[in-house]
C-alpha positions in Angstrom: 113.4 98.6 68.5 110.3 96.6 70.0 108.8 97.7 72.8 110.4 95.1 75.2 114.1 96.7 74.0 112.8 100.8 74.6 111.1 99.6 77.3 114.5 97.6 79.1 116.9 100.8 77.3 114.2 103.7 78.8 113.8 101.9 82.2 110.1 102.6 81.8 107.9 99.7 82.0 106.2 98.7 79.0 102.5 99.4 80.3 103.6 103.2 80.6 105.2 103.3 77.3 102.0 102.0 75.8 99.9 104.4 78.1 102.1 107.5 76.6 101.2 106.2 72.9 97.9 106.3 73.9 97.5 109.9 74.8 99.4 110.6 72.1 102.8 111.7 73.9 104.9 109.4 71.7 104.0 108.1 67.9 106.2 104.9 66.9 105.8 103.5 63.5 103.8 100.4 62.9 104.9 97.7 61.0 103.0 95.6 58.2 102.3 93.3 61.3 101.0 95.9 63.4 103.9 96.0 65.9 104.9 99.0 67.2 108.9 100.0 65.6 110.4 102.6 68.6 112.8 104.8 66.8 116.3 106.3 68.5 113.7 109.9 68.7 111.4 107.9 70.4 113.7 106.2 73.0 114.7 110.0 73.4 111.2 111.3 73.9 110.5 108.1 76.2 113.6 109.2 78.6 112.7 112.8 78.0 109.6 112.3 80.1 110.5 109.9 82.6 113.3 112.3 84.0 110.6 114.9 83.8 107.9 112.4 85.5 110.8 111.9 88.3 110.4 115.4 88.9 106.6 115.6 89.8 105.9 117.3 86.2 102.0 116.3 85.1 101.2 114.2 82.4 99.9 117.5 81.0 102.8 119.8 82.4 105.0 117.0 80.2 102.6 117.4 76.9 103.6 121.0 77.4 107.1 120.3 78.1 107.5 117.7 75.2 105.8 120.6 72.5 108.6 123.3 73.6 111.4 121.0 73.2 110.5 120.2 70.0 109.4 123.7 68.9 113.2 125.3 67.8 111.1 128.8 67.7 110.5 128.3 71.8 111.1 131.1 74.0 113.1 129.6 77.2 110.9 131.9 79.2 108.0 130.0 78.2 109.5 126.3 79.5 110.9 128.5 82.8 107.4 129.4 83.3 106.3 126.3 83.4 108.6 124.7 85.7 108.8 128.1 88.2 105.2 127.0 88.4 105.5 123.7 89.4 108.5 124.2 91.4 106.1 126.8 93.6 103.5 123.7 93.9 106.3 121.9 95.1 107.3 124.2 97.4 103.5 124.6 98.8 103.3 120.7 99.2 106.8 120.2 101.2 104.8 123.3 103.4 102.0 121.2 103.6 103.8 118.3 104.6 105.7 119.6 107.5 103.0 121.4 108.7 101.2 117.6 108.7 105.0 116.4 110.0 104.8 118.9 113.0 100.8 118.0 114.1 101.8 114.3 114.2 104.9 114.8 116.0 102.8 116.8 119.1 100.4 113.9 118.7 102.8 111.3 119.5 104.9 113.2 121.9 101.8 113.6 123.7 101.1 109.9 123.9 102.7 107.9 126.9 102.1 104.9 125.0 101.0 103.1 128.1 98.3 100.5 128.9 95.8 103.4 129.7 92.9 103.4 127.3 92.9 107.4 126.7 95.0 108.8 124.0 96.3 112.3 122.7 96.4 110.7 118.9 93.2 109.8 118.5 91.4 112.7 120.6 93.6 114.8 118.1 92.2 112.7 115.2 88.7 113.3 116.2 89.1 116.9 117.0 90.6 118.0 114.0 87.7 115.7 111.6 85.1 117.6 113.6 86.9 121.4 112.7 87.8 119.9 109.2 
């Protein structure tokens, strides 16, 4: 396959697929003319990381995740590791983000949204950068 046909059958854009080559993620075979040959293990490895790009995993949490799939030997403890770790960074983030969810609603429930020139939202704004 040429890069246009793993690319359409990977639903990964063609700039990406060429960025994983490039840090060395994937390997397809050159041809005599140079052009990359994407093999039915490569298409594989190309959808293996796009579900695991879907879910958040790092380009270097997917280097990791790529090595244990193909490593027979692996321990399953050593991929659950990995993934109770990001699923904890995850969990600190959707923290994170209702805690920024909750300031913002106060903000705008404190806003009458009138013609007045004073407003909750941006005295909260400038509070919180001079305490930040």
């Amino acid at each position: 396959m040429n890069i246009s046909q793993v690319a359409q059958a990977s639903g990964l854009p063609a700039k990406t697929i060429r960025y994983y080559e490039e840090i060395g993620l994937i390997r397809p075979m050159r041809g005599e003319n140079g052009y990359r040959a994407f093999r039915d293990s490569d298409l594989h490895k190309l959808a293996f990381l796009g579900r695991a790009r879907s879910l958040g995993f790092s380009i270097e949490e997917c280097r990791a995740l790529l090595a244990l799939y193909e490593d027979r030997d692996r321990a399953s403890g050593d991929v659950k590791a990995l993934a109770v770790g990001h699923l904890a960074r995850i969990r600190v983030k959707i923290a994170e983000l209702h805690a920024m969810e909750a300031t913002l609603a106060e903000l705008i429930d404190a806003c009458s949204g009138d013609a007045r020139p004073d407003c909750p939202i941006l005295s909260g704004l400038a509070a919180s950068a001079c305490h930040g």
